[in-house]
Each structure stands twice: as C-alpha cells, then as structure tokens.
C-alpha positions in Angstrom: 0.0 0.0 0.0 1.6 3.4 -1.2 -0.1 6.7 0.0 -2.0 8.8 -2.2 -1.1 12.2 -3.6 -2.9 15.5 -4.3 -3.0 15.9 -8.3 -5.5 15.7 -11.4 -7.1 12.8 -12.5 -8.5 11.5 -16.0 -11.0 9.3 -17.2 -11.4 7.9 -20.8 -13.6 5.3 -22.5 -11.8 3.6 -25.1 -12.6 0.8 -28.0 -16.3 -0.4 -29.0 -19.3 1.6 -27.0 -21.4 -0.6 -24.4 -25.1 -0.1 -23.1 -23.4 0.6 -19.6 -19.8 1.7 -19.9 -21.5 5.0 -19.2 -22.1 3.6 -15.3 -18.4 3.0 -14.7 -17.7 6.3 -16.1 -20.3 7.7 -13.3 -19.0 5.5 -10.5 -15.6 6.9 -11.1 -17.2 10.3 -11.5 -19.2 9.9 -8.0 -16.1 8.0 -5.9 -13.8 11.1 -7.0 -15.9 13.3 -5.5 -15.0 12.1 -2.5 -11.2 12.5 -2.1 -9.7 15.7 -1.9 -6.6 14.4 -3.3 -8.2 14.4 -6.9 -8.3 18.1 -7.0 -9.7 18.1 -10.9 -11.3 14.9 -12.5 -11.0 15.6 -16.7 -12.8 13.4 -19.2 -10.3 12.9 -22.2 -12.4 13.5 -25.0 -12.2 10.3 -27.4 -9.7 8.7 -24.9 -6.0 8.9 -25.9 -7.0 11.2 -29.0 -7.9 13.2 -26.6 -5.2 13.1 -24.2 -2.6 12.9 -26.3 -4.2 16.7 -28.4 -4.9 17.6 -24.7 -9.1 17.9 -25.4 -10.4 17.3 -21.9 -13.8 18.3 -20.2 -14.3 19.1 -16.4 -16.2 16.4 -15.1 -16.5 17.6 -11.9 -19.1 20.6 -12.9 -21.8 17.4 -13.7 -25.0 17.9 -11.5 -26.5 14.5 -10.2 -29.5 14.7 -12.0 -26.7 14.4 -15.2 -24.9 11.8 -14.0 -27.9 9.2 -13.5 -28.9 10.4 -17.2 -25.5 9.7 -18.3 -25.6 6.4 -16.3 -28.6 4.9 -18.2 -27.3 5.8 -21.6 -25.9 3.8 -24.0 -22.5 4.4 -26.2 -19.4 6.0 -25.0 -20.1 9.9 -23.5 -17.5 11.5 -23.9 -16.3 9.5 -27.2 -14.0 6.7 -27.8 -11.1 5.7 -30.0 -9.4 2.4 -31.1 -5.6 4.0 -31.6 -3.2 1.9 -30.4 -0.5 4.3 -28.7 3.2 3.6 -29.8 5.8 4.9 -27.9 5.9 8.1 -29.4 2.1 8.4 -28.7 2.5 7.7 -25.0 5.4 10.2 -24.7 3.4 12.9 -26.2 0.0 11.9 -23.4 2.6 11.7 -20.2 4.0 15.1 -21.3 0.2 16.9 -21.2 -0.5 14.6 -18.1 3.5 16.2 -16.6 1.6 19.8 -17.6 -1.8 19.3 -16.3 -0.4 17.6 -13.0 -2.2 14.7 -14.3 -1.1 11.4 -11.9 -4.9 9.2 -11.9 -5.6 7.0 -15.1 -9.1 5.6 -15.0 -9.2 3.8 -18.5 -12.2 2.3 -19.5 -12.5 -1.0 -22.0 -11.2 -4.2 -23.0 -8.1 -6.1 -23.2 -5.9 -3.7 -25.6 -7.2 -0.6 -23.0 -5.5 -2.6 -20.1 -2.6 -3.1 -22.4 -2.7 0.9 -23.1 -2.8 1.7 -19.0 0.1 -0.7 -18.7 2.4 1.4 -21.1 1.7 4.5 -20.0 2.4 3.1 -16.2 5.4 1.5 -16.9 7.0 4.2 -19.2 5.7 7.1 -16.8 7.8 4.9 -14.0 10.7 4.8 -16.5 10.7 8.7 -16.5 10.3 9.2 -13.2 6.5 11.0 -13.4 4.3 8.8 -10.9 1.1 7.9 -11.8 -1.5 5.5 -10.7 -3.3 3.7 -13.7 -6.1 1.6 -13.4 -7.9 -0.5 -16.2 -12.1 -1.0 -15.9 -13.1 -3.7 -17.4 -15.8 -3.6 -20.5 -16.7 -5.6 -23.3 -19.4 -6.6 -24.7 -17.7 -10.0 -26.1 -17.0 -11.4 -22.5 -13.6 -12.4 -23.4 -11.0 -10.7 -20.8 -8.9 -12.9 -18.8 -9.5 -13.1 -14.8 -13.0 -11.5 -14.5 -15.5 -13.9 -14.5 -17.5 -11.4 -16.7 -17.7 -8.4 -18.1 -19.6 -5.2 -17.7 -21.4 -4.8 -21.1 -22.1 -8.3 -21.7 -25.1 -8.8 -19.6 -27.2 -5.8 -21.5 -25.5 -6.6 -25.0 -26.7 -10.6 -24.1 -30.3 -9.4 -22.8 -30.3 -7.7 -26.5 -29.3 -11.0 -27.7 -31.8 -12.6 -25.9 -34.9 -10.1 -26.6 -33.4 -9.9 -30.7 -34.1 -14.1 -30.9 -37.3 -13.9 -29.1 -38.9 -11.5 -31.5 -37.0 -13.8 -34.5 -38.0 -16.8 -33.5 -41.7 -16.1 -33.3 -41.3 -13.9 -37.3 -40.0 -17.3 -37.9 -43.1 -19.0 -36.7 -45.4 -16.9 -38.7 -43.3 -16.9 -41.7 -41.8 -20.4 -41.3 -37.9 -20.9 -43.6 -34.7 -20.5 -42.6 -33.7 -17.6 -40.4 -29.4 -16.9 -39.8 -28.7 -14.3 -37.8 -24.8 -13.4 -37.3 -23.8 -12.0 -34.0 -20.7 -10.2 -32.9 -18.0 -12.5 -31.3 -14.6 -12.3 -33.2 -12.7 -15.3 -31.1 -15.4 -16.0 -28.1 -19.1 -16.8 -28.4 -20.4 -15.9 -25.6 -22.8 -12.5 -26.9 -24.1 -15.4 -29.7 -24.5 -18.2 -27.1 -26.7 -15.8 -25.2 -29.2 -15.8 -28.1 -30.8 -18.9 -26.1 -31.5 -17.4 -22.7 -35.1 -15.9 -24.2 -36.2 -19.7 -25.2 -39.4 -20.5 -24.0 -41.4 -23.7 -25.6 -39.3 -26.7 -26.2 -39.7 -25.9 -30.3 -38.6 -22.0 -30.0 -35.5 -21.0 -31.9 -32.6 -20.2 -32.0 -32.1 -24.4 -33.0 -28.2 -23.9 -34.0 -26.0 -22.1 -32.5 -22.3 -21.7 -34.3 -19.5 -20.4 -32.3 -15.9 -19.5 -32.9 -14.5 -21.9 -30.4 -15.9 -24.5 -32.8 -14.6 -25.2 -36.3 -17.2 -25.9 -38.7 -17.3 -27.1 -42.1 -19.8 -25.9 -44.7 -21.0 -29.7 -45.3 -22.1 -30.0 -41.8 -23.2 -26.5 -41.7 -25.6 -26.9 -44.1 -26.6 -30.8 -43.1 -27.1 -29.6 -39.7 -30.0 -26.8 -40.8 -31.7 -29.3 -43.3 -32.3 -31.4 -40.7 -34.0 -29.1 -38.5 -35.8 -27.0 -41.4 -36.7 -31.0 -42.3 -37.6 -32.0 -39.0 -39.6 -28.7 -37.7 -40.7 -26.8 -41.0 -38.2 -24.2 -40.1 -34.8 -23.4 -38.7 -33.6 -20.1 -37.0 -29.4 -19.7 -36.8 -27.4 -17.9 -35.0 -23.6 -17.7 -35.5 -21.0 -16.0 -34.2 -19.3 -13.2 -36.6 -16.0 -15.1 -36.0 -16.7 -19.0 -36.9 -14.2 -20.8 -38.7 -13.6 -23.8 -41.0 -12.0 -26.7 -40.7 -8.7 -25.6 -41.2 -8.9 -22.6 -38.4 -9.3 -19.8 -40.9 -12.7 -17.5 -40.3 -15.3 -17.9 -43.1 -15.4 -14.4 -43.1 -11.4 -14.0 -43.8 -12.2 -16.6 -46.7 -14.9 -14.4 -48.1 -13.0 -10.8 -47.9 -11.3 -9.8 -51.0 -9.4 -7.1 -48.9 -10.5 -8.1 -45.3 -10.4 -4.6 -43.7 -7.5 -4.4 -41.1 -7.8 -2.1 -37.8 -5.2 -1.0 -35.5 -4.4 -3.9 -33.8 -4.3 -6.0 -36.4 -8.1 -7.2 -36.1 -9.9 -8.2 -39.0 -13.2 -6.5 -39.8 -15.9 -9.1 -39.9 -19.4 -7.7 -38.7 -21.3 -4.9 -40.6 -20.8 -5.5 -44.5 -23.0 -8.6 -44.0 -21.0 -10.9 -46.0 -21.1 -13.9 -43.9 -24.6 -13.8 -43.5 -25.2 -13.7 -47.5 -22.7 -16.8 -48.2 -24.2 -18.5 -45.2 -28.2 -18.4 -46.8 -27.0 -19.0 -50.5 -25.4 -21.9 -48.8 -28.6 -23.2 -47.0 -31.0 -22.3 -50.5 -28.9 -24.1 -52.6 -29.3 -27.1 -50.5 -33.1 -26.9 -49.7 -34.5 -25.8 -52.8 -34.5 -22.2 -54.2 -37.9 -21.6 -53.9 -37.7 -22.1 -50.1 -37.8 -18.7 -47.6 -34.6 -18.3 -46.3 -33.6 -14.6 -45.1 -30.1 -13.2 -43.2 -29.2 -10.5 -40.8 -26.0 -9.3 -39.0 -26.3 -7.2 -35.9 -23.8 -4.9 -36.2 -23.1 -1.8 -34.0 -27.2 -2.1 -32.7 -26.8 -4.7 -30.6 -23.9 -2.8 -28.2 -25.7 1.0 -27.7 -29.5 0.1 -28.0 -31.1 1.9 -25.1 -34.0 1.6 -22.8 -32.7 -2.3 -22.0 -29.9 -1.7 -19.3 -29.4 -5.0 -17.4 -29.7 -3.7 -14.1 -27.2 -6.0 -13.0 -24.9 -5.6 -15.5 -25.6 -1.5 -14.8 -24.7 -1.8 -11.6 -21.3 -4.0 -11.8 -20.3 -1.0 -14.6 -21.1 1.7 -11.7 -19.2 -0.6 -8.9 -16.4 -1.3 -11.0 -15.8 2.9 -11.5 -16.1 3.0 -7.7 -14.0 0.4 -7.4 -11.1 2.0 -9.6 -11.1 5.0 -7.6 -10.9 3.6 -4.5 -7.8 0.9 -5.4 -6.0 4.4 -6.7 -6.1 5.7 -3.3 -3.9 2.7 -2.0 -2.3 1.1 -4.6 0.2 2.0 -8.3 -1.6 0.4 -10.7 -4.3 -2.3 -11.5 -7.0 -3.5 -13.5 -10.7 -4.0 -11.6 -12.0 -7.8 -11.8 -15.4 -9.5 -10.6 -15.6 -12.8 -8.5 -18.9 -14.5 -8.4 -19.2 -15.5 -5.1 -23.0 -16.8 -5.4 -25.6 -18.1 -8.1 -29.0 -18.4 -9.4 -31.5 -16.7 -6.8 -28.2 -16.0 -4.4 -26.2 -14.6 -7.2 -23.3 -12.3 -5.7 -20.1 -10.5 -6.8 -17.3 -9.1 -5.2 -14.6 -7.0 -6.7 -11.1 -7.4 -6.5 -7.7 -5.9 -8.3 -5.5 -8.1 -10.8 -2.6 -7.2 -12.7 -2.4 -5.3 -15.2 -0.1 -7.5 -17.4 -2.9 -10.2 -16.3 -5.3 -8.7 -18.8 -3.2 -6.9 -21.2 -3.9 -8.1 -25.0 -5.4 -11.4 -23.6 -8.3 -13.1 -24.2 -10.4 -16.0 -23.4 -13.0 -18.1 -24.7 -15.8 -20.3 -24.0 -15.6 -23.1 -21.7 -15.7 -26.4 -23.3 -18.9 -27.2 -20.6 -20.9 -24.4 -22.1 -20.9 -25.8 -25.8 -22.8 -29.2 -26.6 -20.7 -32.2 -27.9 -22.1 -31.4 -31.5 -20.7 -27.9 -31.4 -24.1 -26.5 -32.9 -25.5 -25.4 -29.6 -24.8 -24.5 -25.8 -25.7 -26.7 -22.4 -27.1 -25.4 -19.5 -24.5 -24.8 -17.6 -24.3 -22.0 -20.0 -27.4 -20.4 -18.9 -27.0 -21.1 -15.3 -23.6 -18.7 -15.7 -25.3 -16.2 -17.7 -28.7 -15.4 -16.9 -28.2 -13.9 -13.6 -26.2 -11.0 -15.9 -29.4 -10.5 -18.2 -32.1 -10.4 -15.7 -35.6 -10.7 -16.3 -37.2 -11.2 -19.9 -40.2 -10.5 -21.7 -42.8 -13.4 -21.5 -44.3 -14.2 -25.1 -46.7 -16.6 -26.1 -47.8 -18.2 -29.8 -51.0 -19.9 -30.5 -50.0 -22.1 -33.5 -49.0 -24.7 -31.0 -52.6 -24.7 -29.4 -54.7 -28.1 -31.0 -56.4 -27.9 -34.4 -60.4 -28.0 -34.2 
C-alpha cells in the first residue's frame, strides 16, 4: 500500500461503445468526489485522441441529476477511440498529463485498454513521473482474462436474448430458414446468449455456431436441413467469427481485402458478407424456392437503449467506484469481478488483478458451455449467464394450441 497524492485525474472510455460503460464512467465520477486528493477529474475526449491533443472536459461541474442520465445511456459519452498508442504516442499523453499535474488513469474498456494503461504506467515509471493507472473492465464480447464477466455483456446478451425472441416467433409466422450473425470475433459468448429468451421446447434459435468450434460448410448446411426437415423451419445464429475446418474464419475466406484495424483485427461484422454466403449456402441445399432470409447485428446490438441489465448497470457503476478507490492505496491495477453466489443468491465481489494479467489477452468459451455437437450451448451456460441478463419479456404463440 503506497499513499495517495494531491493531483488531477483523467477518465477515458476507449474501444467499442457498451449499453453501460457510461455507469463505470459515473461510479468513477461519484467515488472522486470524494477524495480531496483528486483536485480536478477531466474526461479525455475520445480517450487517448484526446489526451494525447490535450481535449479534456471538467467532469467535476456534472449535477447528479446528469450523471444518473449519463448512467442509463448507451455508447461512449465522452467518445472513444481504437488508436493503439506507440511509444511516441505515449510520450506525447505523459508530457500533457506532466503539464496538467495529471497522476490518476481511470481507463475504461477491454483487453488492448489494459494493455494501453500498462504502457503508459510502466514508461511514466521509467521517466520518473508517478502515476496510478487503473484498467475498468468492459466488453461486450465477455472475453477478458481473470474476470468472471464483463460489464457490457449482460445488456449486450439481454439484446441478444430479446433480438431471438422476437425472431423466432417472425419465424413462426413466416416459417424458412432464419441466420442471424452475432458479434463475437474469437469468443461466443454474446451469440450463445441468443438462447436465454427460449421458452417452448420448439422456440429458436435451433443452431448455435460459435468461434470456439470449427465448422465445415457440409455439416453447416446438413445440420440446418435437418432441422428445417424435421420442424418446417430453422432459426441460426452464429457468431461473426466462426471458422472452417482448417482454423481460418469464413469471413477472412470471403473478404477480398478483409479490412484491417489498429491492432491487427480483422473487420468481420457490418458488410453482412457472412450472413449472404451462409443463406445461399442453406437455398442451394433446400430448394431455391424455399424462404430463407439473413441479418447481421452490427453496432445495434452494443448501444441500443432503454434495455440496461440492471445487473450488468450496476457492476459497470461498482467497478468505477471500485477504480477510484484501489488508486487511493495502490500504483496500478485492472478491476475484476468474482462471483461469489448463483441463481437466486447470485453475488459479486470485486477485487484488483494485474495489469499484465489482462493486457492483449483473451479468453473463450468453456468447453462445458458448448454441446458435444458444437451446434449449440448446455445449461451450464445459462445457469452462468442469466443472472447477468435479468428478467425477460414473457411471449406466447398460438399455433401450437390443438387444431379443431
């Protein structure tokens, strides 16, 4: 435990928007508040864009009434950015945080953000200039190392879980074949969360692809012949990020010029590809006359508002709190969540990792939460997640009712 000093703090939200990475930026807004030695909390405006062309806001002139506004929106709220800092990059931020007596790093968003708070600590310590960074975790993909999940994913997976609802009973009245591809570039947890909203034993989603299980196009196809043979219908849902046989993402396969962003990720949701090659796939095999119809949820599903998991709302909030409070006591850190209870006695407590721990990392589905057939998920699955959605809407479809 070192002790805190009297200086300026920042804030930024950084890499894909969330339906509740607005909360941790109000829990580390509200915690501030609270210890005179952060004498001026700035929001970096479009996170290291902004820090590094010294754009900053005073967050400390926010009323409360803002804040719980702020709290229950969706998106980023004061902007975000995917740069990946270089050295040079980090030089130039440390030498406006040296001038604004800038020495608390609240950074806000998935692996490569923790990797970003861990070079601007270490290099800061290599030129002498202390600061205390902390990483808040937030993802809507579920996929950082440690946590046991991650703020974002239970409202992006309710919106998973509310989208197949409503597609499954479409389906119903307008029975084919239905594919929807979800976002999930290596783990498939946001598309195994399509099932949570299932209902009557016959409800869709039927097949559920993710990226932690290769699949070929033969079985692919087999696999939604026999349901749309079996049930008079079939409704898909696949992860952005499934592969073939040989490793390689169908997407990658598919992209003339696959479209490459800062860290080297491959853009494979929003051109809507994938979902095209996947129904000509399935037509060609059940008859072109046969309805079959594709969607990818792109950016939608991560800043829809007015479905907030309050759960998932409330981690976001404690894990801001949470930030500000380890930078009190401690150098550096990234926030984490322990479950310490489930189903009706879910619990959490937080607790602080390393930041090397989560830096450019990621993890993936658990083998026990994906069937032996690799098409679907088990229940062990839902038992982990549902407690992070909360409750669902209740629907209900007469078709099944008997004939007179």
């Amino acid at each position: 435990m070192v002790s805190a000093f009297k200086a300026n703090a920042v804030v930024g939200q950084s890499g894909g928007p969330t339906g509740v990475i607005n909360a941790s930026l109000v829990g580390v807004i509200e915690e501030a508040r609270k210890h005179p030695e952060i004498e001026t909390l700035y929001g970096a405006i479009h996170a290291v864009v902004g820090m590094v062309k010294d754009e900053f806001i005073d967050l400390n002139k926010l009323s409360p009434e803002t804040l719980e506004i702020v709290a229950a929106s969706p998106s980023s709220a004061i902007g975000t950015s995917r740069d990946k800092p270089d050295e040079e990059y980090c030089e130039k931020i440390l030498k406006i945080f040296e001038k604004r007596n800038i020495r608390y790093l609240f950074y806000i968003g998935g692996n490569d953000s923790a990797n970003t708070a861990h070079i601007l600590n270490t290099m800061a310590d290599e030129m002498n200039f202390d600061i205390r960074a902390f990483h808040i975790p937030k993802t809507v993909d579920n996929d950082l190392l440690v946590t046991d999940h991650c703020p974002g994913y239970g409202t992006a997976a309710k919106f998973e879980a509310c989208a197949l609802m409503g597609d499954d009973l479409d389906n119903r009245a307008l029975p084919g074949v239905k594919i929807d591809v979800i976002m999930g570039r290596h783990a498939g947890f946001l598309t195994a969360a399509s099932v949570l909203g299932k209902e009557r034993d016959d409800d869709g989603p039927h097949l559920i692809y993710l990226p932690e299980r290769p699949v070929s196009m033969e079985k692919f196809v087999s696999d939604v012949a026999g349901v749309y043979e079996n049930l008079g219908r079939c409704v898909v849902a696949a992860s952005e990020g499934i592969c073939d046989v040989d490793g390689v993402t169908w997407a990658k396969k598919l992209a003339a010029e696959a479209e490459i962003d800062a860290h080297g990720n491959v853009q494979l949701s929003g051109t809507g590809a994938l979902a095209d090659f996947l129904a000509g796939k399935v037509k060609a095999e059940i008859g072109p006359k046969k309805r079959v119809r594709a969607d990818t949820f792109g950016y939608l599903q991560r800043s829809y508002p007015g479905i907030q998991s309050p759960v998932d709302a409330d981690e976001a909030r404690r894990c801001g709190t949470e930030a500000v409070k380890l930078a009190m006591e401690q150098d550096n850190g990234s926030v984490a969540i322990r479950r310490t209870g489930n189903g009706k006695n879910y619990s959490i407590e937080l607790f602080r990792t390393e930041l090397k721990n989560v830096a450019e990392k990621t993890k993936s589905m658990p083998d026990e939460f994906i069937n032996a057939e690799g098409n679907g998920i088990t229940n062990a699955f839902i038992e982990y997640a549902m407690p992070l959605v909360g409750e669902l809407p209740k629907t209900e479809y007469l078709g099944n009712y008997p004939k007179v």
